[in-house]
VMD Tcl script that draws the C-alpha trace (Angstrom):
set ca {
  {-25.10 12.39 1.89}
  {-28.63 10.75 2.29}
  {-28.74 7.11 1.18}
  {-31.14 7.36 -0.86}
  {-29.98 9.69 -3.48}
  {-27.91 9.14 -6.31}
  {-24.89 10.88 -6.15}
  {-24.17 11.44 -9.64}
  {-27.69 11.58 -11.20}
  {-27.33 15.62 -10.59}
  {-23.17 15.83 -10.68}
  {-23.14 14.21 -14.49}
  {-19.64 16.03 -14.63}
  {-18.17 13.56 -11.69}
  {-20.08 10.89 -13.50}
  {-18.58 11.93 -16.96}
  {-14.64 11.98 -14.62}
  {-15.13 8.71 -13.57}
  {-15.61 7.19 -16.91}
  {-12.70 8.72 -18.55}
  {-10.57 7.69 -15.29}
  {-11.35 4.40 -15.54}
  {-11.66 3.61 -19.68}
  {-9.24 6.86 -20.52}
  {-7.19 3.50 -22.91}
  {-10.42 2.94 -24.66}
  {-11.25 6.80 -25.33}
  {-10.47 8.65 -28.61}
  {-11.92 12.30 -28.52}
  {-13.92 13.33 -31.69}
  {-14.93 16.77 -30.96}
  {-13.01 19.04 -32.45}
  {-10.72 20.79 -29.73}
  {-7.08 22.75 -29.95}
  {-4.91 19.97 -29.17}
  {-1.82 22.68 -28.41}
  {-4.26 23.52 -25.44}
  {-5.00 20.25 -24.31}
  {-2.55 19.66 -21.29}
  {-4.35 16.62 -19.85}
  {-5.77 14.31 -23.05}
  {-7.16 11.17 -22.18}
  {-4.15 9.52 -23.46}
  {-1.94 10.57 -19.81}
  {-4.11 8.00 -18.49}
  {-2.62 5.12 -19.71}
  {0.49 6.08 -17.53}
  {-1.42 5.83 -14.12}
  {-0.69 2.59 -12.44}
  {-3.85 2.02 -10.40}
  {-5.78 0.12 -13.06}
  {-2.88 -1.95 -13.84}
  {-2.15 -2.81 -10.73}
  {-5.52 -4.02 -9.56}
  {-6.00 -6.14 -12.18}
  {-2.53 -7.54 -11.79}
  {-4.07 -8.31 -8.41}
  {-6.84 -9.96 -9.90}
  {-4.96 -12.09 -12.27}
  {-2.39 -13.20 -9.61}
  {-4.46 -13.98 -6.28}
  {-8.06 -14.34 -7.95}
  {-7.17 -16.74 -10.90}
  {-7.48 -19.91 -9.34}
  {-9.94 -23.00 -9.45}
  {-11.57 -22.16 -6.27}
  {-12.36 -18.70 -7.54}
  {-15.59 -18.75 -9.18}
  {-18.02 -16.13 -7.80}
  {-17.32 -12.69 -7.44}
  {-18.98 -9.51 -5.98}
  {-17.98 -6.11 -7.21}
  {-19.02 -4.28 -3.69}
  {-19.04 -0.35 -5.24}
  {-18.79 -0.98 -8.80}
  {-18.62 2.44 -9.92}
  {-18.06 2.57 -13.82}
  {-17.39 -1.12 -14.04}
  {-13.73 -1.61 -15.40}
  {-12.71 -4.11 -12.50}
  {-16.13 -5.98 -12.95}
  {-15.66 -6.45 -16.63}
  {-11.80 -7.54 -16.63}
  {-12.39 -9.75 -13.51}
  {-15.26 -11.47 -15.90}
  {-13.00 -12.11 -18.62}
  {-10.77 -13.80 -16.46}
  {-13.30 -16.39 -16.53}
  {-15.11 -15.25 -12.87}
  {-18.61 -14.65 -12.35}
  {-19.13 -11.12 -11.50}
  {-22.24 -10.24 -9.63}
  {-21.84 -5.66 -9.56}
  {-23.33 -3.78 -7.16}
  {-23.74 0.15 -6.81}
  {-26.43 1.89 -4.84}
  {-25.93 4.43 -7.99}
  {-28.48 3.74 -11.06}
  {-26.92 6.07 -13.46}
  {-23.27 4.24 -12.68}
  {-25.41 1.09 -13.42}
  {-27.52 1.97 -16.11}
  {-24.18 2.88 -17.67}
  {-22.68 -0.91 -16.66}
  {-25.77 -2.16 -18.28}
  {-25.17 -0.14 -21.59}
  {-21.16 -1.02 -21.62}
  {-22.63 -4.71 -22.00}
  {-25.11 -4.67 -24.50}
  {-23.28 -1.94 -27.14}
  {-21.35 -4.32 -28.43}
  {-18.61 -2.07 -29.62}
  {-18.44 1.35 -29.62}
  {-20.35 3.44 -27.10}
  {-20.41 7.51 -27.05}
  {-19.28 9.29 -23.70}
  {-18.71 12.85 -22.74}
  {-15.26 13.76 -21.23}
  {-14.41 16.85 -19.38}
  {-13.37 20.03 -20.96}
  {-12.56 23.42 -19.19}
  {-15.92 25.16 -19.81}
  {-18.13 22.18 -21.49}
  {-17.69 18.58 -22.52}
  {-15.92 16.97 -25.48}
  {-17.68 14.02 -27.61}
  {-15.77 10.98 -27.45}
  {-15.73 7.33 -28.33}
  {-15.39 4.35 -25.79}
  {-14.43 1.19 -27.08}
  {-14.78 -1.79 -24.55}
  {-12.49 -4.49 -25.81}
  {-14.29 -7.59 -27.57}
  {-13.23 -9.91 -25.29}
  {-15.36 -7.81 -22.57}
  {-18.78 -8.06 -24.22}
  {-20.62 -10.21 -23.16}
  {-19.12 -11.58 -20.08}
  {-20.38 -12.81 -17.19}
  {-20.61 -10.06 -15.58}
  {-24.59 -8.65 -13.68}
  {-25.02 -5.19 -12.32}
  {-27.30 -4.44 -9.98}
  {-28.29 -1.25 -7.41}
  {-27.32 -2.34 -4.06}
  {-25.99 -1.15 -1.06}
  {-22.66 -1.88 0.81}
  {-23.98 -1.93 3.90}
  {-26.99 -3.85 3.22}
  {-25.40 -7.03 0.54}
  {-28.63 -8.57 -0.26}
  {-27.00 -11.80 -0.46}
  {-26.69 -15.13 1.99}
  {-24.12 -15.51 3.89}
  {-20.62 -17.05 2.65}
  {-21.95 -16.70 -1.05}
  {-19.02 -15.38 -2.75}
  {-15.68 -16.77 -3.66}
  {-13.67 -13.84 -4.01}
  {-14.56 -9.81 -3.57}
  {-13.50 -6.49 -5.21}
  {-14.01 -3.58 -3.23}
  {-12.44 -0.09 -5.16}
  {-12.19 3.61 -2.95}
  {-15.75 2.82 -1.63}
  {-15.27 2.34 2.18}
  {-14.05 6.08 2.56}
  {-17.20 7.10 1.08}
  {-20.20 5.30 3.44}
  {-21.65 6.58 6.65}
  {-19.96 3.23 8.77}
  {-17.35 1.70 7.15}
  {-16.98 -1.20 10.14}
  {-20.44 -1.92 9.06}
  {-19.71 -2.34 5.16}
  {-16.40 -4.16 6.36}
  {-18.61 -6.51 8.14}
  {-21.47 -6.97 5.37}
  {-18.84 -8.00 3.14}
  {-16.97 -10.58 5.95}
  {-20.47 -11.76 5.89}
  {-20.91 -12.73 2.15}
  {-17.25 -14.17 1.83}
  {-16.68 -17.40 1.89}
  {-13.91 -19.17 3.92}
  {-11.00 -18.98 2.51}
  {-11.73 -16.48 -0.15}
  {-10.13 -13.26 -0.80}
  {-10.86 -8.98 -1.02}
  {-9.03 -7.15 -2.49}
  {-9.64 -3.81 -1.05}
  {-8.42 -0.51 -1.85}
  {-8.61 3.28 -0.29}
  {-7.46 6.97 -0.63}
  {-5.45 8.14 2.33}
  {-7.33 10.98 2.96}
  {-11.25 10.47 4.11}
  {-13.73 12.91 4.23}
  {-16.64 13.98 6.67}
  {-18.86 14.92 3.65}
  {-18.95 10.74 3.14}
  {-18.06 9.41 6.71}
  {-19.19 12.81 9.16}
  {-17.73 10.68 12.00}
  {-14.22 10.86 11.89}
  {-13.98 8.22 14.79}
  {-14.56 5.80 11.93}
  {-11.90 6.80 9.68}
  {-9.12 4.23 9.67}
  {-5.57 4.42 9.15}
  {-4.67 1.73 7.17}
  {-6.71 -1.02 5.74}
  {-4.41 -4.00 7.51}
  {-5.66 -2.36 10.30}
  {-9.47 -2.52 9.08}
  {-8.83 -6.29 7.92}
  {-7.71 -7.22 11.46}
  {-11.64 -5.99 12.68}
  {-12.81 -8.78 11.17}
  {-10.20 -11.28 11.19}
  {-8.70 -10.89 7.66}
  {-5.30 -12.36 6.71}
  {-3.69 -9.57 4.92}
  {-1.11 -11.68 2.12}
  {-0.31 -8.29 0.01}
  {0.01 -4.79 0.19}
  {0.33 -1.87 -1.61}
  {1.12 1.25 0.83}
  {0.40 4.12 -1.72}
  {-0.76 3.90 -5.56}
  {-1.74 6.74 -7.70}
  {-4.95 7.30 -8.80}
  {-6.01 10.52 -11.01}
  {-9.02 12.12 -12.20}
  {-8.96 14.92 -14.55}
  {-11.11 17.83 -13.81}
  {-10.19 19.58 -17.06}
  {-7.92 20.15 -19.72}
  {-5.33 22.31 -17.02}
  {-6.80 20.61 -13.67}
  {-6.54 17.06 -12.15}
  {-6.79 15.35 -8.81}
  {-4.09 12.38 -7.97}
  {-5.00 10.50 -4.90}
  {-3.09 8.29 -3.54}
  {-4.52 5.06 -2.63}
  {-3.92 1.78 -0.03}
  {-4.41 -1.21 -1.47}
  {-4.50 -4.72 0.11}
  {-5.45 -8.31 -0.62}
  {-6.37 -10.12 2.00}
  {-8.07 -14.13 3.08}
  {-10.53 -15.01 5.63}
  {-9.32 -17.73 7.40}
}
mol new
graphics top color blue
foreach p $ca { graphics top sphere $p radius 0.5 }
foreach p [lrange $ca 0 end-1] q [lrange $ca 1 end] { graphics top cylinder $p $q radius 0.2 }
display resetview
């Protein structure tokens, strides 16, 4: 797709996936709905291991003195961002989407309870989000940027998250490299992927990569963890959801 659009400014029902994916802990549903029917409530959620194992990633090879300054290359909804800024980093998000950013923004300044739609079979369901007190408030800034274009000097950043993004840009060498660029020596990425790519995000498969140890070794990248295949889900409906499964690694620039 173009650069310049915005993704989910016209596909609000990805949009409204994304956020139950991510916050499906913090959701309670308060339309009224046959729960008898409802095969796949938010609550399954809390089952998937990919949020709890990135941020078990976070807390064990991010949480250290030298770790001050992080970028959040892909944001999307923001969950990493704001748990990696309550671990006492600060979090500079970027997303070339303004809706996913606009609703970072909003996550920050509710101060509580925020109102969300969640997918349904034929509509969406009212719900609640609840961020967690400890995540207002943090130090945590998103901003509209672009992978492939980090507006941001050189070795600037301590640490970086990058979440299922580089399957979904035009030249993911290039947003490898961007990123390289902006790390400092020494720091870490912790860097995850779906298995399968797609040419409706990357239309030249001769950029597709097999593994990301493989993708670290481009630029030099110590890989000192791996996780070969973690499950991700998103919930199209109440009898419909997608489970990816995912590559993650952490890895140093040395």
């Amino acid at each position: 797709m173009p650069n310049n659009l915005d993704p989910y400014e016209s596909d609000t029902s990805y949009f409204h996936r994304m956020i139950e994916s991510a916050y499906a802990d913090y959701i309670t549903v308060i339309s009224p709905c046959l729960s008898e029917r409802a095969l796949y409530l938010p609550v399954c959620y809390r089952e998937t291991p990919f949020y709890p194992q990135m941020e078990a990633c976070v807390r064990e090879f991010f949480q250290c003195a030298k770790f001050k300054k992080c970028l959040d290359c892909g944001c999307g909804v923001g969950r990493l961002s704001l748990f990696t800024a309550n671990c006492g980093i600060d979090v500079i998000a970027i997303d070339k989407s303004r809706t996913l950013i606009d609703f970072c923004n909003k996550l920050l300044v509710t101060q509580g309870a925020t109102e969300v739609e969640i997918p349904s079979i034929h509509t969406g369901r009212s719900a609640i989000l609840t961020i967690p007190q400890d995540f207002s408030g943090t130090g945590a800034v998103f901003q509209v940027g672009s992978a492939d274009d980090i507006q941001y000097p050189d070795e600037e950043f301590d640490c970086i998250i990058s979440s299922n993004v580089i399957d979904r840009v035009t030249d993911p060498l290039l947003v490898v490299q961007e990123m390289n660029r902006v790390l400092k020596y020494g720091g870490r990425i912790l860097l995850s992927s779906p298995l399968d790519w797609r040419t409706q995000f990357t239309p030249d498969v001769s950029l597709w990569q097999d593994s990301l140890t493989a993708l670290s070794d481009y630029v030099g990248w110590h890989v000192i963890h791996n996780i070969p295949c973690l499950e991700y889900k998103l919930r199209l409906s109440d009898r419909a959801a997608v489970h990816y499964k995912c590559e993650v690694i952490v890895a140093e620039k040395s």
